[in-house]
N, C-alpha and C positions, 0 to 999 in steps of 0.2 A: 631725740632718743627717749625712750619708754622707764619709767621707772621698773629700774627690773628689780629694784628693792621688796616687791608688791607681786611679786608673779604669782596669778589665779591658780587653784589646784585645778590640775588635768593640761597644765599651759607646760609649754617647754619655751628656753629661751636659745633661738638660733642668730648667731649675726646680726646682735645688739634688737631683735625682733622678739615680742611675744607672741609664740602661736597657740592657739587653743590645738588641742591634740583631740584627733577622732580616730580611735581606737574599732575597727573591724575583724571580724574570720574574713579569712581569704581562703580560695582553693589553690592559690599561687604561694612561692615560696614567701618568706617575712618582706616585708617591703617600709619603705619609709618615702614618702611623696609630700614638700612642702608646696603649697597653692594659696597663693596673697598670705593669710592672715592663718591658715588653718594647715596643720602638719596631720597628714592622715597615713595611719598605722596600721599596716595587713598584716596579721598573722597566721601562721597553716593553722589552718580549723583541723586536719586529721594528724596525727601523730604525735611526738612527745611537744610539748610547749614552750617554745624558747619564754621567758618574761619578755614582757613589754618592753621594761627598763633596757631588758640588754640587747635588744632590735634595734633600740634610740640609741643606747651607747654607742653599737658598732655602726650605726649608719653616722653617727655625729663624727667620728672618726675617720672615715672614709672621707664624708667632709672635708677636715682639716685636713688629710693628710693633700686632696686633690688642691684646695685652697691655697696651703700652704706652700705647696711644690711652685703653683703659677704665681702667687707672690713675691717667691722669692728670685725667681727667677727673672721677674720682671723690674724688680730693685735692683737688684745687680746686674743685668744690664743695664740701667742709665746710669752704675757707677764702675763699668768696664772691672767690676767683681768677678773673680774664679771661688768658689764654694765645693767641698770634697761631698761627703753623703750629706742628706738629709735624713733627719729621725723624728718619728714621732711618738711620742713619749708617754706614759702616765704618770708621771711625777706630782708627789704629794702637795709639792707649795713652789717650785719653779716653773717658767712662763718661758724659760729657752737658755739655752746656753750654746757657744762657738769657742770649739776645742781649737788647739794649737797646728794641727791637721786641715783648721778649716771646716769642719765638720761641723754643722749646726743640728742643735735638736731643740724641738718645741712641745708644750705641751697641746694636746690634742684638746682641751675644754678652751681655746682662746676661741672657737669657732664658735663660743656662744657670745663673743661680745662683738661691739658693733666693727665694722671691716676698718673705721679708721683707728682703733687701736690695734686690733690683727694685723694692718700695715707696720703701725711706730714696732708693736715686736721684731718684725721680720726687720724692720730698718735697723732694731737696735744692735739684733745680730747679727744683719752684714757689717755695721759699721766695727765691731768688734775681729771683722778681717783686714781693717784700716788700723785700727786702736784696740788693742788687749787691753784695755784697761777701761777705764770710767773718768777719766783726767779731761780739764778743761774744751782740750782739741778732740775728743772719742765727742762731747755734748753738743760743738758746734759742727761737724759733721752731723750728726744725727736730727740739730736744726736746719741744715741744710735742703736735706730732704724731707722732714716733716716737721715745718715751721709752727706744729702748735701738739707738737710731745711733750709739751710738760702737761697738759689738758689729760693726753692720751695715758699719759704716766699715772696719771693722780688718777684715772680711773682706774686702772689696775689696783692699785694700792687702797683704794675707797670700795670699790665694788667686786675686786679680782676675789676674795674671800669666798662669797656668796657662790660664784662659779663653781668652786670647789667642793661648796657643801651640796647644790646639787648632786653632782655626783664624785663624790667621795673616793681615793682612789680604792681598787680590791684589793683586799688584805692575803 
């Protein structure tokens, strides 16, 4: 994993990756295109100017929301889980939560750390349709399936900050 404590200006952090960002006009609409190492940025060269920033927001979102859909779904099938809506969220300092309904919602900035914590998320809130709670049996379920969440926890908790302060929710 890359220190993303150190991220280069002009770097965006996608799926625990640093990519250097190559910012172009385009005659096509905005676009967002990741390739190995380097994330390259179209913007309509004629008309009003979306920012940069908020072509990478809503493409980083798109992201997650398609990430997070085939994750979770693919967790909860190997634990024969039923799940009501999915949401995805801008929340200022929460990483997910699963309502009483079964309804999960996540924060869309997880798509910038690496996929095996984006998985421990998604595991922690299905297991949260097993266990409401956080009690000894909600922890050993959630080791069952991702035998090294305490790693993935403590990265949130160490690094999940930083996520945030890229981008910052809109006030």
């Amino acid at each position: 994993m890359e220190d993303i404590l150190h991220i280069p200006k002009g770097s965006l952090l996608y799926r625990g990756q640093i990519l250097a960002a190559e910012v172009s006009e385009s005659l096509r609409k905005p676009s967002v295109t990741p390739c190995a190492d380097i994330l390259h940025i179209n913007y309509y060269v004629h008309g009003p100017k979306e920012p940069v920033r908020e072509i990478i927001m809503k493409w980083l979102k798109k992201e997650a929301r398609h990430i997070l859909y085939e994750r979770t779904a693919y967790f909860a099938s190997l634990k024969g889980l039923k799940y009501g809506r999915i949401a995805i969220k801008d929340q200022s300092s929460r990483w997910g939560s699963c309502s009483s309904l079964s309804n999960i919602n996540y924060n869309w900035r997880i798509i910038m750390a690496p996929d095996t914590v984006l998985d421990y998320l998604v595991i922690h809130e299905l297991t949260h349709l097993i266990h409401m709670n956080h009690s000894a049996d909600f922890w050993h379920e959630v080791e069952s399936m991702d035998p090294c969440y305490i790693q993935h926890r403590q990265w949130l908790r160490d690094k999940g900050k930083l996520l945030f302060q890229l981008f910052p929710k809109a006030r």
